[in-house]
N, CA, C and O of each residue as an XYZ file, in Angstrom:
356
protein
N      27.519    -46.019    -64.689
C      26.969    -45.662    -65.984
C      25.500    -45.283    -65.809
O      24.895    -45.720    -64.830
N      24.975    -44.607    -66.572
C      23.889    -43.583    -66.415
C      23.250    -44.180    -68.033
O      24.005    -44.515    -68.946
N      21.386    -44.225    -68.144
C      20.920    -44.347    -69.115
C      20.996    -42.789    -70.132
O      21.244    -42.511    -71.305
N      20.618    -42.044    -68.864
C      20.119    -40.683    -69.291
C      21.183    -39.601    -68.983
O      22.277    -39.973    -68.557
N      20.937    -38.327    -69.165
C      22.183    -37.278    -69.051
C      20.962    -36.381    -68.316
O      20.306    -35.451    -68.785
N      20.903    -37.055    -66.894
C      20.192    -36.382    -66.278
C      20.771    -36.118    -64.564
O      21.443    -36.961    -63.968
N      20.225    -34.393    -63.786
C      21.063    -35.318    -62.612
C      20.110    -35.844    -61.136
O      20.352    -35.732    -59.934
N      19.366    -36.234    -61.625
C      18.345    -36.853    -60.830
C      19.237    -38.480    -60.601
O      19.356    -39.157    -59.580
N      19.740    -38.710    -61.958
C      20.586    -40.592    -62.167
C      22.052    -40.206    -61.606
O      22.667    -41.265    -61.483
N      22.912    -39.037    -61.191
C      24.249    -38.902    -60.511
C      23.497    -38.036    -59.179
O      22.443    -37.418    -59.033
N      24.966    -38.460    -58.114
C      25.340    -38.119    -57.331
C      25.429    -36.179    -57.224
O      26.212    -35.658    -58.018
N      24.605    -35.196    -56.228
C      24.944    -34.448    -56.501
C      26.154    -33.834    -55.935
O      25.837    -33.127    -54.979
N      27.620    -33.833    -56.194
C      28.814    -32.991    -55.969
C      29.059    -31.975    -55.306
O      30.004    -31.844    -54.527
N      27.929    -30.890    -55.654
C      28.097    -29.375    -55.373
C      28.347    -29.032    -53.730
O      29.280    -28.458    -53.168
N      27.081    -29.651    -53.202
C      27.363    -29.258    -51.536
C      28.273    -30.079    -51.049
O      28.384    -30.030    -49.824
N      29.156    -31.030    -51.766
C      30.185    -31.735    -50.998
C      31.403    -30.523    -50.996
O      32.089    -29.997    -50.120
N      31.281    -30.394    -52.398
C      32.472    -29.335    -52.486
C      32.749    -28.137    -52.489
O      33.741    -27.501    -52.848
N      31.222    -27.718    -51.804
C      31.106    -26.119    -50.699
C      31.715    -26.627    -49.477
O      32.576    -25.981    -48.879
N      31.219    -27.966    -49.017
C      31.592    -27.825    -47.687
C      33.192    -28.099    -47.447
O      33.840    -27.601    -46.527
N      33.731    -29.032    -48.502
C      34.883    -28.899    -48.438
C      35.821    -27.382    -48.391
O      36.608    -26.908    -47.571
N      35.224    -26.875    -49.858
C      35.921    -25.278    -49.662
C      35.780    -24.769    -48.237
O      36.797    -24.654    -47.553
N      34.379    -24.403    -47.659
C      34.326    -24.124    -46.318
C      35.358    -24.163    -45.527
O      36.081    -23.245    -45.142
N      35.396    -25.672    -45.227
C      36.514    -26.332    -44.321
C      37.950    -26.152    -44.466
O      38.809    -26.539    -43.674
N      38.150    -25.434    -45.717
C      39.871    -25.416    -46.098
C      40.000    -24.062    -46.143
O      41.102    -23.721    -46.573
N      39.209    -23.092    -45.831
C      38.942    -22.128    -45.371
C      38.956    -21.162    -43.890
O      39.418    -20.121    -43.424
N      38.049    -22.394    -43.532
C      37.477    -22.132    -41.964
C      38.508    -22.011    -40.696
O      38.243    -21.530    -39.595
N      39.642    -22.519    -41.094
C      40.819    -21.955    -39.815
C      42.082    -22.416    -40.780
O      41.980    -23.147    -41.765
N      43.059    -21.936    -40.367
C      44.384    -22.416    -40.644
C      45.087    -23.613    -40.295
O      45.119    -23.988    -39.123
N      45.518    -24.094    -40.997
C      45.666    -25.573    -40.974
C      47.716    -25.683    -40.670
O      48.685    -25.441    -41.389
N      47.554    -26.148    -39.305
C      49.561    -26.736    -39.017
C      49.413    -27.918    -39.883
O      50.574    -28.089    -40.255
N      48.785    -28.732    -40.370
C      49.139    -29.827    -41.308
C      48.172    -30.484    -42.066
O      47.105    -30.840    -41.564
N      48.472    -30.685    -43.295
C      47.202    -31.343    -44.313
C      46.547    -32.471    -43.544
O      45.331    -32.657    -43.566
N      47.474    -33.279    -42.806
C      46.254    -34.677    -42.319
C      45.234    -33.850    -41.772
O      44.108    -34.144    -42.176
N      45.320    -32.562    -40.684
C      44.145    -32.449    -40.241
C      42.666    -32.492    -40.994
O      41.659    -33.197    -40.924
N      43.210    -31.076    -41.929
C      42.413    -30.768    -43.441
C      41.944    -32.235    -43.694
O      40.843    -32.251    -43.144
N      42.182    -33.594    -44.267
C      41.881    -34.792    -44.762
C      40.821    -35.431    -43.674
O      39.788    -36.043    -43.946
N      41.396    -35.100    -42.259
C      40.471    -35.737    -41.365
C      39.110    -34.712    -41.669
O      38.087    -35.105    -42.230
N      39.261    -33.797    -41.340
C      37.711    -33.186    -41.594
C      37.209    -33.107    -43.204
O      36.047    -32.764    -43.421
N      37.979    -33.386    -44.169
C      37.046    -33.835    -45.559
C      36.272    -35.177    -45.195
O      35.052    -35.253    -45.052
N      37.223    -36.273    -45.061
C      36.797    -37.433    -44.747
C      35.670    -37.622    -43.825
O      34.790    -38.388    -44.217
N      35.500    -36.965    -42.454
C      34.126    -36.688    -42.032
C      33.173    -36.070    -42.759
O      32.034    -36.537    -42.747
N      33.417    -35.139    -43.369
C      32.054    -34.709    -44.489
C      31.791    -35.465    -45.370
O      30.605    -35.570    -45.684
N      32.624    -36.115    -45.950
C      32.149    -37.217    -46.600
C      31.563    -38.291    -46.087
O      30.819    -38.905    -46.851
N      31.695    -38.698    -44.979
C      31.367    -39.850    -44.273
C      29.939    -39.376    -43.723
O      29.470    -39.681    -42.626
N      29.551    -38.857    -44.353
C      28.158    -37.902    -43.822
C      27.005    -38.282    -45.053
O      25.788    -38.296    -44.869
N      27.616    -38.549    -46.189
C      26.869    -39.531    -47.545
C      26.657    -40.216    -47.430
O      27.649    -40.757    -46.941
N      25.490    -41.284    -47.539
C      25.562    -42.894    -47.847
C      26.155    -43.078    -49.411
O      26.697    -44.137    -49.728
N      26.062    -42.358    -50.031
C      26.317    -42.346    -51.324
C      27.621    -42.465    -51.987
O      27.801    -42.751    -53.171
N      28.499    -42.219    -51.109
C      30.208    -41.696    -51.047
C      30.185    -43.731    -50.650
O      29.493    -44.364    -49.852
N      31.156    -44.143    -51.528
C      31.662    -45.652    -50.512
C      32.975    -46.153    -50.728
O      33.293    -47.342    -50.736
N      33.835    -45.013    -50.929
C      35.041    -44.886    -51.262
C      35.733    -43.846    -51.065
O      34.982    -42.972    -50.633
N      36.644    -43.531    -51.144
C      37.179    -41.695    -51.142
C      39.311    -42.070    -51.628
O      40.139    -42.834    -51.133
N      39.361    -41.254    -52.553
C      40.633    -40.767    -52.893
C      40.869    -39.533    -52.535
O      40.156    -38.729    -53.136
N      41.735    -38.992    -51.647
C      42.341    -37.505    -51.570
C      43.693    -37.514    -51.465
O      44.594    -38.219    -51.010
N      43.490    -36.252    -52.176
C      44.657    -35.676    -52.367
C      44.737    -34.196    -52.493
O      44.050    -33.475    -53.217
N      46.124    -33.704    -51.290
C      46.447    -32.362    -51.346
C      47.719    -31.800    -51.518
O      48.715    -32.394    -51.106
N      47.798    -30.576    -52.158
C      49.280    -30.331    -52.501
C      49.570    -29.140    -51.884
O      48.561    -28.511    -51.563
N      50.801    -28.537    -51.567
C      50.852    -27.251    -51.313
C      51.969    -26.880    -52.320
O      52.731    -27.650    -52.904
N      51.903    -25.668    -52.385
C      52.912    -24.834    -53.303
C      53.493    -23.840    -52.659
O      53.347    -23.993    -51.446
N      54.309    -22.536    -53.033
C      55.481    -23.515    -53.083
C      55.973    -23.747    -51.986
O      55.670    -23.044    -51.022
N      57.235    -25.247    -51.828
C      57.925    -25.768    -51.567
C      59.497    -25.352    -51.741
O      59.873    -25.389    -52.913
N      60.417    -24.988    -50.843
C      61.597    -24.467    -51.300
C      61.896    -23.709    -52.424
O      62.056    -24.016    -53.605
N      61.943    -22.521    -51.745
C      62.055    -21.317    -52.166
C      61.277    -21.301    -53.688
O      61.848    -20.935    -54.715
N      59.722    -21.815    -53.623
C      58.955    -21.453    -54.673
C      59.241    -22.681    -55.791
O      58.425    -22.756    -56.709
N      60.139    -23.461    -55.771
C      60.163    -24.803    -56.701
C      59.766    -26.201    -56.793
O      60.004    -27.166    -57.519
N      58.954    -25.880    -55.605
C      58.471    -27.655    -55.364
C      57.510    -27.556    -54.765
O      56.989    -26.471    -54.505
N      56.990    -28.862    -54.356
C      55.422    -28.956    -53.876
C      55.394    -30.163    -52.954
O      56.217    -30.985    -53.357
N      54.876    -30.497    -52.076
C      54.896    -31.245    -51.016
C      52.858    -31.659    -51.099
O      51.886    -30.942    -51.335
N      52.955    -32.601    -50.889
C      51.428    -33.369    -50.404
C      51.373    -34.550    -50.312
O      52.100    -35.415    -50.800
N      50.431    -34.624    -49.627
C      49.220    -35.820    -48.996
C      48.448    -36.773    -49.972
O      47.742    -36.441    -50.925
N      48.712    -37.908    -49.565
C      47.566    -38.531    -50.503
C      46.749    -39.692    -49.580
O      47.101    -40.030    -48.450
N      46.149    -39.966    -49.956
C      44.740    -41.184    -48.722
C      43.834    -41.580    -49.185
O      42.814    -41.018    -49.581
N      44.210    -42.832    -49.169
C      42.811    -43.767    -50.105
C      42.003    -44.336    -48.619
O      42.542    -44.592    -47.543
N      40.911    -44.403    -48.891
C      40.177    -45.260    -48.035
C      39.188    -46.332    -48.664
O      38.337    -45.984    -49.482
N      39.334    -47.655    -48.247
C      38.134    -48.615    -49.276
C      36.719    -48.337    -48.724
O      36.410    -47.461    -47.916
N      35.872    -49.304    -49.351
C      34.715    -49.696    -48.678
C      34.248    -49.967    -47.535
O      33.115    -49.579    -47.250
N      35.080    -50.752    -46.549
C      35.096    -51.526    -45.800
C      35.766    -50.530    -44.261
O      35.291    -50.493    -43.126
N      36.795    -49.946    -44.726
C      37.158    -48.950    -43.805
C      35.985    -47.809    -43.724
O      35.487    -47.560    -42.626
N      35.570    -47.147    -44.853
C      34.850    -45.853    -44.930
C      33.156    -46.363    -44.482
O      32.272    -45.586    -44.123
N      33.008    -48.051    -44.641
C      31.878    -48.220    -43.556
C      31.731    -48.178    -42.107
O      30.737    -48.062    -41.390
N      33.249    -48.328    -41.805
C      33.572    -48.112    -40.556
C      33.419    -47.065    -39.781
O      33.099    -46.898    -38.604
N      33.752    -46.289    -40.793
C      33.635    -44.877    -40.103
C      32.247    -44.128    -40.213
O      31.859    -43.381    -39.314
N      31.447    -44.393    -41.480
C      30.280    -44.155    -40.757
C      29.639    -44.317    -40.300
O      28.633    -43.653    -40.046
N      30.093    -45.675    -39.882
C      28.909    -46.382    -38.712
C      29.477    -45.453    -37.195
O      28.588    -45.273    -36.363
N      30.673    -44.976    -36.901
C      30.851    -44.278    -35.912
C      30.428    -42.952    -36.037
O      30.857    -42.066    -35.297
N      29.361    -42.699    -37.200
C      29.193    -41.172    -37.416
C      27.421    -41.763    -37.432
O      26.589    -40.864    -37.555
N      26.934    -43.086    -37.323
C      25.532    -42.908    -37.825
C      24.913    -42.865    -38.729
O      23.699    -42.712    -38.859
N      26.257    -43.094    -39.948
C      25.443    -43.229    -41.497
C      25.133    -44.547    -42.077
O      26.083    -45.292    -41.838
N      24.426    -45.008    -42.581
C      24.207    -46.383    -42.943
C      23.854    -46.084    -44.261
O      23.555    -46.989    -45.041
């Protein structure tokens, strides 16, 4: 919760989710975990991030009627883990 409607008091979003676009971009992907492993490193690149929900879908799925995806929670405790192997504190 925020006093003000300012964004100096939130998190800024934007370059997380250039670099994500980037990355889902940047080569062709044989399978979403990869895609998740390299979000999850860009994120793990925040001190600010101390959690992460993802989720990805693809479309279509048999012959255009369904959808297939990924989902991956990581807590606190794991996602400190990992940036301590990346150097973020």
């Amino acid at each position: 919760m925020i006093s003000q409607d300012a964004m100096e008091n939130v998190f800024d979003y934007d370059p997380l989710v250039m670099e994500i676009d980037r990355l889902a971009k940047d080569v062709h992907y044989e399978t979403q975990e990869k895609l998740i492993t390299r979000i999850i490193q860009a994120c793990s690149t925040y001190s600010e991030i101390q959690s992460l929900e993802i989720s990805l879908r693809k479309l279509p799925v048999l012959a255009g009627s369904g959808s297939l995806g990924v989902r991956l929670s990581i807590d606190s405790v794991t996602l400190e883990t990992i940036k301590s192997s990346v150097g973020v504190t």
